[in-house]
N, C-alpha and C positions, 0 to 999 in steps of 0.2 A: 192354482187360482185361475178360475176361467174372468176372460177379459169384461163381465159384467161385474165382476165382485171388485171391480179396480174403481177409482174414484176419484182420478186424476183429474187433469183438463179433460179428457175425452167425456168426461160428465157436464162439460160447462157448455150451454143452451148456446153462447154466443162463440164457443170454437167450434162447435154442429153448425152453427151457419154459415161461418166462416171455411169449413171445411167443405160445404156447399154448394158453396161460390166457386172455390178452387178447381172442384170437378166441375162442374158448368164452364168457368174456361180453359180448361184443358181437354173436357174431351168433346166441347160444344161450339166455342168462341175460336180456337186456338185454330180449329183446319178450317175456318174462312176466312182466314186471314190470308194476303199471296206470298208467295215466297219470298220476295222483295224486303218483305217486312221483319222476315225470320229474325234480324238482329234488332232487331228496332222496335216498334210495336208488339208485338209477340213476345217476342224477349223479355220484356216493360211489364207488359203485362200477366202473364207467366207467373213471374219472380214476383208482383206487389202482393197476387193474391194468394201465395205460399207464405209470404211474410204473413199475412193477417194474422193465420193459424197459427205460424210460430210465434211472433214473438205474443198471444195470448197465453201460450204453452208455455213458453220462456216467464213469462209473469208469473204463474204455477207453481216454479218452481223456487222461485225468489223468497229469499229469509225473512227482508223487510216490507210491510204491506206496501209502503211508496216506494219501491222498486216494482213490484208488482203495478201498482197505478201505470207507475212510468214506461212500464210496455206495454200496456193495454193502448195509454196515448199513442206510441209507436204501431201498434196495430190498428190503431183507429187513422192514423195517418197514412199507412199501406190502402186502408179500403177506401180514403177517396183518393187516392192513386187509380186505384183500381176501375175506379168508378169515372174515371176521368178518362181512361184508357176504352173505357167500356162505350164513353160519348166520342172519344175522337174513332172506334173503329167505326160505330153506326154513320157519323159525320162523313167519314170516306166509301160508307157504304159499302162495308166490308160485310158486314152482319144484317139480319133484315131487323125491321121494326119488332116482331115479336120476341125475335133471341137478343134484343136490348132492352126493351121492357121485363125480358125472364129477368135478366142480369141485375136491372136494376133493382128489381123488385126483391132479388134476392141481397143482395148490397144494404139494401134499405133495413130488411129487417135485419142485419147483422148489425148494422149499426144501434140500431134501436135494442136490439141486446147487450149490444159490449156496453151502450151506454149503463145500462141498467145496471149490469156487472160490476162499473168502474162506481158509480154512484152506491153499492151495496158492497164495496170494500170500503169505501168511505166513512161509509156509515158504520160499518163493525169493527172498525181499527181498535185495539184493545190499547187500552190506556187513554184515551183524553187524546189530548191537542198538547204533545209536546213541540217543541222549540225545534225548527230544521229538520223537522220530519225523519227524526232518528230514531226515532218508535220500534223499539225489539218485539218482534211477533214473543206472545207467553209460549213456550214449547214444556214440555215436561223435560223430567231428568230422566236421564237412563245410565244405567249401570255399562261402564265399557270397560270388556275382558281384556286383560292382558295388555293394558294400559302401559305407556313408556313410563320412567321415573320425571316426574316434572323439575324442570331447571329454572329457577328463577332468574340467571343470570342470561338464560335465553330468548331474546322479546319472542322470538315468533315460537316457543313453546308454552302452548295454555296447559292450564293446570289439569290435573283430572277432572273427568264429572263423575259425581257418584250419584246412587239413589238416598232418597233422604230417608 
């Protein structure tokens, strides 16, 4: 399977921005920064704009849609991390005016995508407006080989699933 035919997160518009961003501070942001900084600013910022990507990835792959919500918030909380890291490097005048306007500019539309993303999982939740947002994604059934025997006297053994 070549890596187009795949349809993961790496298809989702607002983890391409997010992904980005990440090269823009690491290999744009990251060497004007001074040494000084290595554990502290760098470091900070580094790590918030790696999280965006993951935990959007990390949503991906979650069973219930509001789990999935609830990392995109977390990744929507990484990038203005990020973007706060991107105003205090320009403020110390680490970075020139133009590589914080890229930065921001690129921050900006991530944001304006993840919003969109979290608003269009929102919106396509299957099932309604259940109670404490325990909403089971619909998955199909699949037939699994070579299935153990089910115990019922065992809680943390589920039953089989079969095909209907």
């Amino acid at each position: 399977m070549g890596q187009g035919d795949y349809q993961g997160f790496e298809a989702l518009q607002a983890w391409q921005n997010a992904r980005e961003l990440m090269l823009l501070v690491h290999s744009e942001i990251a060497s004007k920064l001074p040494s000084y900084e290595k554990w502290d600013l760098l470091s900070q910022i580094r790590r918030s704009s790696k999280s965006v990507m993951a935990n959007i990835a990390e949503g991906c792959g979650r069973y219930y849609y509001q789990e999935g919500i609830r990392f995109c918030y977390l990744a929507r909380g990484s990038l203005a991390e990020t973007q706060n890291h991107l105003i205090t490097a320009h403020d110390l005048g680490y970075i020139s005016d133009a590589l914080f306007q890229s930065g921001i500019t690129v921050a900006q539309k991530t944001a304006r995508t993840l919003n969109g993303y979290i608003n269009w999982l929102k919106k396509n939740k299957r099932g309604g407006d259940l109670p404490e947002g325990r909403l089971r994604e619909i998955s199909p059934n699949y037939l699994i080989v070579n299935q153990p025997e089910f115990d019922e006297d065992d809680p943390d053994h589920q039953p089989p699933i079969t095909d209907h």
